[in-house]
C-alpha positions in Angstrom: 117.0 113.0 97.6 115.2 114.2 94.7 115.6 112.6 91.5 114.7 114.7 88.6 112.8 113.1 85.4 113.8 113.7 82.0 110.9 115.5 80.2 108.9 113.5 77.9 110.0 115.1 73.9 107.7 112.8 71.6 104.7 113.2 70.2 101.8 112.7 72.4 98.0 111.6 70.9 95.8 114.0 70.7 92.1 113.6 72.4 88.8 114.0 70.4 85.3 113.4 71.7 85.2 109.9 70.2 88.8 108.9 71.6 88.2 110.9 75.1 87.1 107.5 76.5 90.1 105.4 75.4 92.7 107.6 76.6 91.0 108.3 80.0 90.9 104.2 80.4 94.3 103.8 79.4 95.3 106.3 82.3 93.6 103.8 84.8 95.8 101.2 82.9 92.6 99.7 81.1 92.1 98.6 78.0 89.0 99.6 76.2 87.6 99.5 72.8 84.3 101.1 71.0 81.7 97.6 70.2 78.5 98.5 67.8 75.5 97.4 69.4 74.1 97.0 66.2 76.3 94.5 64.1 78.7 93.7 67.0 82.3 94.7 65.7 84.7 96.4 67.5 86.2 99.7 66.3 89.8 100.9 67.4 90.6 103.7 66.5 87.9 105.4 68.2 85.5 106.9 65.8 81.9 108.2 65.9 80.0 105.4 63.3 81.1 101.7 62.7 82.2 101.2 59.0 80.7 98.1 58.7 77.2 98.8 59.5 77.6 103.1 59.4 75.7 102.5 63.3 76.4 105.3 65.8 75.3 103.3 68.7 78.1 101.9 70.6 79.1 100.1 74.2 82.8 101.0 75.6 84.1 97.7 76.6 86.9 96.8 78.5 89.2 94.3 77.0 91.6 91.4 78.2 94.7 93.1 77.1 95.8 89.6 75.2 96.3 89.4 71.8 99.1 88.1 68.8 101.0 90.2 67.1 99.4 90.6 63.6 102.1 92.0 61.6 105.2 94.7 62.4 107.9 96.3 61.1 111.1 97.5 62.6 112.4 101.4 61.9 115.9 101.3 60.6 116.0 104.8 60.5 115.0 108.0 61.5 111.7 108.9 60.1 110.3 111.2 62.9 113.0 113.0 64.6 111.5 112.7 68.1 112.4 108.9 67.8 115.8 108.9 66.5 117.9 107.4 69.5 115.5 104.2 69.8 116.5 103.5 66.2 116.2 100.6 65.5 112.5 100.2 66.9 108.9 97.9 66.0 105.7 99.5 65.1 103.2 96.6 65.6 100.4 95.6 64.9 98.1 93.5 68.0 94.8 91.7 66.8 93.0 91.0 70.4 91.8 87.6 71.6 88.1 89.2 71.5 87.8 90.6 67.9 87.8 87.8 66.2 87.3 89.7 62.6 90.4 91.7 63.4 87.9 94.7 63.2 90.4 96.8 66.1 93.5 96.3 65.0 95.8 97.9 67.7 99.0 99.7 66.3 101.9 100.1 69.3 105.3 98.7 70.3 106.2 95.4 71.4 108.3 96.2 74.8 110.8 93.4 76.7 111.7 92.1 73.2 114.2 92.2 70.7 113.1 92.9 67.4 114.6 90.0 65.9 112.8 88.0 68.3 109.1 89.3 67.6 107.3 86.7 65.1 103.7 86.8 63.9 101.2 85.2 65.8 103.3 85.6 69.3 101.4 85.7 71.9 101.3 89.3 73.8 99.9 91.2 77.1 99.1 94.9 76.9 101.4 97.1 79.6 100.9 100.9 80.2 103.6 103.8 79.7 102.8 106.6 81.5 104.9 108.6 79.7 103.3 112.0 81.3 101.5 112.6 84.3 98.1 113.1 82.3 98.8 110.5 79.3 99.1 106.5 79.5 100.9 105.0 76.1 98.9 101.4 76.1 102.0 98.9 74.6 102.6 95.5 74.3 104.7 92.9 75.5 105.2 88.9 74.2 103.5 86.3 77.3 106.3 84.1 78.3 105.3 80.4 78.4 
């Protein structure tokens, strides 16, 4: 039996040379993140200099994936229209265990929770959408205890 998938309608990121990386990790459901080998920060988004030291050299590591929520929101209404039947929905806001200057601030969805649930400083895991065959959504979801 053949069960048929329901296209994917939302917008999908688009790829440039400094993000080509990240996306292509996220696929392998990794999580990666430019570092500047000169000062040491990490950089998320992608982007070709650091904006603390203006340093083009950088180091693609890979990441633990764990992190708190930093801040959020929750969507009460439709703002793009792609999104409109998960209405009501978070955009959050992940500060990673490793960037301790909150330098790569990741901005995603919390996943497995309701959003009355999701509190700053929770404790969350990254999981991987893949929403299409070629492109991997990196999200979040809270670490139960």
């Amino acid at each position: 039996m053949t069960t048929q998938q329901t296209p994917y309608t939302k917008p999908i990121p688009g790829t440039d040379r400094d993000s080509e990386t990240f996306w292509e990790a996220a696929h392998r459901h990794e999580l990666m993140a430019q570092r500047c080998n000169k000062c040491g920060r990490f950089r998320h988004p992608p982007r070709a200099h650091c904006s603390q030291c203006l340093s083009t050299d950088y180091t693609w590591t890979k990441l633990s994936g764990k992190g708190k929520v930093y801040t959020y929101i929750i969507v009460s209404h439709t703002v793009i229209p792609a999104f409109a039947q998960d209405v009501p929905y978070n955009v959050t806001q992940v500060a990673l265990d490793e960037d301790t200057d909150r330098s790569a601030v990741f901005t995603t969805n919390l996943v497995n929770v309701k959003n009355e649930d999701i509190k700053a400083g929770m404790p969350v895991e990254v999981v991987f959408d893949d929403v299409t065959p070629d492109v991997t959504l990196p999200k979040f979801r809270p670490i139960r205890r």
